[in-house]
C-alpha positions in Angstrom: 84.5 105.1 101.6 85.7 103.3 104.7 84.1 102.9 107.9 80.4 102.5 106.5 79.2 99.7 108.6 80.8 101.0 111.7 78.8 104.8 110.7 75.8 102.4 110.3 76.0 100.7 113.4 77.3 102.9 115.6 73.4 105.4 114.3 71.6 102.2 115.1 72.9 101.4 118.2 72.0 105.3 119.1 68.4 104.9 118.3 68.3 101.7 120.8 68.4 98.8 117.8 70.1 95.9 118.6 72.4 94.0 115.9 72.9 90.5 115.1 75.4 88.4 113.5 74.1 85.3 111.2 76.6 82.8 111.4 74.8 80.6 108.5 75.0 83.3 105.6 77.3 83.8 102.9 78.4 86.5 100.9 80.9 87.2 98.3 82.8 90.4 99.4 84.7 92.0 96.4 86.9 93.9 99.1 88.6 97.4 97.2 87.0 97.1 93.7 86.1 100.8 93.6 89.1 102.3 95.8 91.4 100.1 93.4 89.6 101.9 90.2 90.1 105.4 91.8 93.5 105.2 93.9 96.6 103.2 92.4 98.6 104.0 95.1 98.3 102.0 98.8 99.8 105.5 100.1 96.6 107.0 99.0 94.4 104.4 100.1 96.0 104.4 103.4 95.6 107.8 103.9 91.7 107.6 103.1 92.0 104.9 105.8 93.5 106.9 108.7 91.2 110.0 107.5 87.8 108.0 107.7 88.9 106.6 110.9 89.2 110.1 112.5 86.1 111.3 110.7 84.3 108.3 112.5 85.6 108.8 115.9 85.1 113.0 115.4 81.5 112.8 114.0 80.0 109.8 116.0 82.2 110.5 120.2 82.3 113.3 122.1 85.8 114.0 122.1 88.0 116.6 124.3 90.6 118.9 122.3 93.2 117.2 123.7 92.2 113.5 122.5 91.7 115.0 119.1 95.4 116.7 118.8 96.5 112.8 119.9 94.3 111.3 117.2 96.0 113.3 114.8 99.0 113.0 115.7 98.6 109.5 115.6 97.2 109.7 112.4 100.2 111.9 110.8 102.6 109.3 112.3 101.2 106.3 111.3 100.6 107.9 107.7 104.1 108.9 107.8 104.9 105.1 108.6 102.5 103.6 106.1 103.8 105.9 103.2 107.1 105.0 103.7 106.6 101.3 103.8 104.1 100.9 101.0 106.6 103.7 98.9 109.3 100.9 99.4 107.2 97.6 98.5 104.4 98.6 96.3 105.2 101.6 94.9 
């Protein structure tokens, strides 16, 4: 659910397309309509966040065994971090 446009890109730039940004279009983003419907809790949200970001960098980069033990670990701690901030003010 998150990390779409980066998956998008990131398969277009691998097959040699360029991309472009139009500065004179507008668009009305309804950011988290769906994740709000599905997950009441920013914990949860959060920790769809940190997963997608992993999946991107595991599916799309090469990565060594050793960057992907820091990744998660890096993951777990800033879950760990998130969950107990958004347990405090949202929650």
């Amino acid at each position: 659910m998150f990390f779409e446009e980066s998956c998008i890109g990131k398969k277009f730039k691998d097959l040699g397309y360029k991309t472009k940004l139009l500065m004179d279009v507008d668009y009305i983003h309804n950011h988290s309509v769906s994740i709000n419907k599905v997950f009441h809790s920013e914990a949860k949200k959060s920790k769809m966040t940190l997963d997608s970001f992993y999946t991107y960098f595991s599916d799309f980069y090469t990565l060594s065994r050793f960057q992907k033990k820091i990744m998660k670990a890096y993951k777990k701690m800033i879950y760990l971090e998130n969950y107990v901030l958004l347990k405090i003010f949202f929650d």
